[in-house]
SETI-330654 format. One record per residue (C-alpha): residue number from 1; residue in three letters; chain; x, y, z. Coordinates in steps of 0.5 Angstrom, whole numbers. Layout:
# SETI-330654
+-----+------+-----+-------+-------+-------+
! seq ! type ! mol !     X !     Y !     Z !
+-----+------+-----+-------+-------+-------+
! NUM !  Ala !   A !     X !     Y !     Z !
...
+-----+------+-----+-------+-------+-------+
END
This chain:
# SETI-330654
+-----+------+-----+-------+-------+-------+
! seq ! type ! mol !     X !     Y !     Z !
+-----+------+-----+-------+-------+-------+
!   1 !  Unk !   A !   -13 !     5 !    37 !
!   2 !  Unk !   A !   -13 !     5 !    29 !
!   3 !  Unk !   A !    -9 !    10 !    24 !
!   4 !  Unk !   A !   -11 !    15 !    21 !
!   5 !  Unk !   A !   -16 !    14 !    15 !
!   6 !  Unk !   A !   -13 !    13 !     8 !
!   7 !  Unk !   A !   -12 !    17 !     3 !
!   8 !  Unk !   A !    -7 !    22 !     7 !
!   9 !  Unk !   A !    -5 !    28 !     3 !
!  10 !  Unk !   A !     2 !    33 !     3 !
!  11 !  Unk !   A !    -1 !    40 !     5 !
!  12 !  Unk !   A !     4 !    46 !     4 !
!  13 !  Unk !   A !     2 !    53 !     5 !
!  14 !  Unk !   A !     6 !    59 !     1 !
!  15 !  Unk !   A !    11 !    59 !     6 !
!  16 !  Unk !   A !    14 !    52 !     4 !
!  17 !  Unk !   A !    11 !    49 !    11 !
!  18 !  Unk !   A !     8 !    42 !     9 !
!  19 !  Unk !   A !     3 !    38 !    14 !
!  20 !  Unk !   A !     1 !    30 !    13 !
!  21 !  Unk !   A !    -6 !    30 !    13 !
!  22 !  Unk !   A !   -12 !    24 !    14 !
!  23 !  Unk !   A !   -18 !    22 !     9 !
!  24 !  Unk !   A !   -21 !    27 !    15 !
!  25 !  Unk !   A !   -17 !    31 !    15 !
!  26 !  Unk !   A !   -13 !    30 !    21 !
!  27 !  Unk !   A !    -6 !    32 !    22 !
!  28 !  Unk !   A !    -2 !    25 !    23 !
!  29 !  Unk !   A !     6 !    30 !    22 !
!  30 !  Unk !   A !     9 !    36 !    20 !
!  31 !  Unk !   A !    15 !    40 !    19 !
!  32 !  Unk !   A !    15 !    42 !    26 !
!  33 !  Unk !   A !    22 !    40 !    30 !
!  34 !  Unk !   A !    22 !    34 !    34 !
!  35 !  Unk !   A !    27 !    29 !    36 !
!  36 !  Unk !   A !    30 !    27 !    32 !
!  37 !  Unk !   A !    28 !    31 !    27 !
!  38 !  Unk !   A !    22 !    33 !    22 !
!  39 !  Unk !   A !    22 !    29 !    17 !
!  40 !  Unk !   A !    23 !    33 !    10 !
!  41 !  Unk !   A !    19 !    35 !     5 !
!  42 !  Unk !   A !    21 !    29 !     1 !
!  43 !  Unk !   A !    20 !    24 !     6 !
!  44 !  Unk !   A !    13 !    27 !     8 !
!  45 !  Unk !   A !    11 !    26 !     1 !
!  46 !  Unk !   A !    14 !    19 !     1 !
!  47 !  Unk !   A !    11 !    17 !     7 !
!  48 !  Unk !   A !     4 !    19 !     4 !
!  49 !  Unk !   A !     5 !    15 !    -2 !
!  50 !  Unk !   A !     7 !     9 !     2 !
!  51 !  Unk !   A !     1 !     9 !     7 !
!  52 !  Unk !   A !    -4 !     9 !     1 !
!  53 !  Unk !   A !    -2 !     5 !    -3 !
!  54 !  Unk !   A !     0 !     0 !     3 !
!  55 !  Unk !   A !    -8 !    -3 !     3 !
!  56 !  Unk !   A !    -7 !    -5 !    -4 !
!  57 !  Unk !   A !    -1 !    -7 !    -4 !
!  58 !  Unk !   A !    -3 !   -13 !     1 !
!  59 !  Unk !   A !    -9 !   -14 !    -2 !
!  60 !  Unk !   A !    -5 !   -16 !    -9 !
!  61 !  Unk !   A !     0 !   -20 !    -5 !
!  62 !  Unk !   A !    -5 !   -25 !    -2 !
!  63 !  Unk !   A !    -9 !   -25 !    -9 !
!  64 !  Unk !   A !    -2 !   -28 !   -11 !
!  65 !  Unk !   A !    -1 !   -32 !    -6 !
!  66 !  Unk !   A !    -7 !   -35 !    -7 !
!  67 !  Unk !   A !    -7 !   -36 !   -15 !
!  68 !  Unk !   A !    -7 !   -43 !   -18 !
!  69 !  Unk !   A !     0 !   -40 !   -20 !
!  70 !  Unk !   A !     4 !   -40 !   -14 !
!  71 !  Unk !   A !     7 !   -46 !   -15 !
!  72 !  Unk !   A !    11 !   -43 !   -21 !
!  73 !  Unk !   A !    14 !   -38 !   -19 !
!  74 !  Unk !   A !    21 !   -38 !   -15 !
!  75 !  Unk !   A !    22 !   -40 !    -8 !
!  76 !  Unk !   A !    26 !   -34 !    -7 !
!  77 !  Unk !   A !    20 !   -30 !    -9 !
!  78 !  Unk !   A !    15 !   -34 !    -5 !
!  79 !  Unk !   A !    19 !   -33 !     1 !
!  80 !  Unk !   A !    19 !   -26 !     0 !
!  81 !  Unk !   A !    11 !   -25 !    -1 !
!  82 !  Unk !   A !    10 !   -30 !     5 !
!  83 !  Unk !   A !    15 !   -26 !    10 !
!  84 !  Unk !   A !    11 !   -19 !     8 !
!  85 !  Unk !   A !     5 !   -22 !    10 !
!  86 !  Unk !   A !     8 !   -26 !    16 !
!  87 !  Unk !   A !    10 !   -18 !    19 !
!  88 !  Unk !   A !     3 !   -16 !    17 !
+-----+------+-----+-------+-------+-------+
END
């Protein structure tokens, strides 16, 4: 299975309902209830800009993983591009 196809939108109608919605135009979520709760509209719109900027992000991390200039930076800081890409 594959998620949703990027870029995702924050939709909300006039009643202040908002709806998550893929590049096709699917829905992934909305404000109805569910268990535990419906994510806000703030969530929602966090979410949406985390999924679309989540394939660029990774393409960056590697870009710097594999420049000439890994071997100056910090340890701490290769570390933590090599754990993020690890979970990858």
């Amino acid at each position: 299975m594959t998620h949703t196809p990027t870029p995702w939108s924050l939709d909300v109608d006039s009643d202040g309902e908002y709806t998550i919605r893929g590049a096709n135009r699917d829905w992934v979520a909305n404000d109805t209830p569910y268990y535990p709760t419906a994510p806000n509209e703030d969530d929602a719109a966090f979410i949406v800009k985390a999924c679309n900027s989540h394939d660029r992000l990774v393409e960056a991390l590697w870009l710097v993983r594999m420049s000439a200039g890994w071997d100056y930076l910090a340890g701490e800081t290769q570390e933590m591009i090599s754990v993020a890409l690890e979970g990858l």
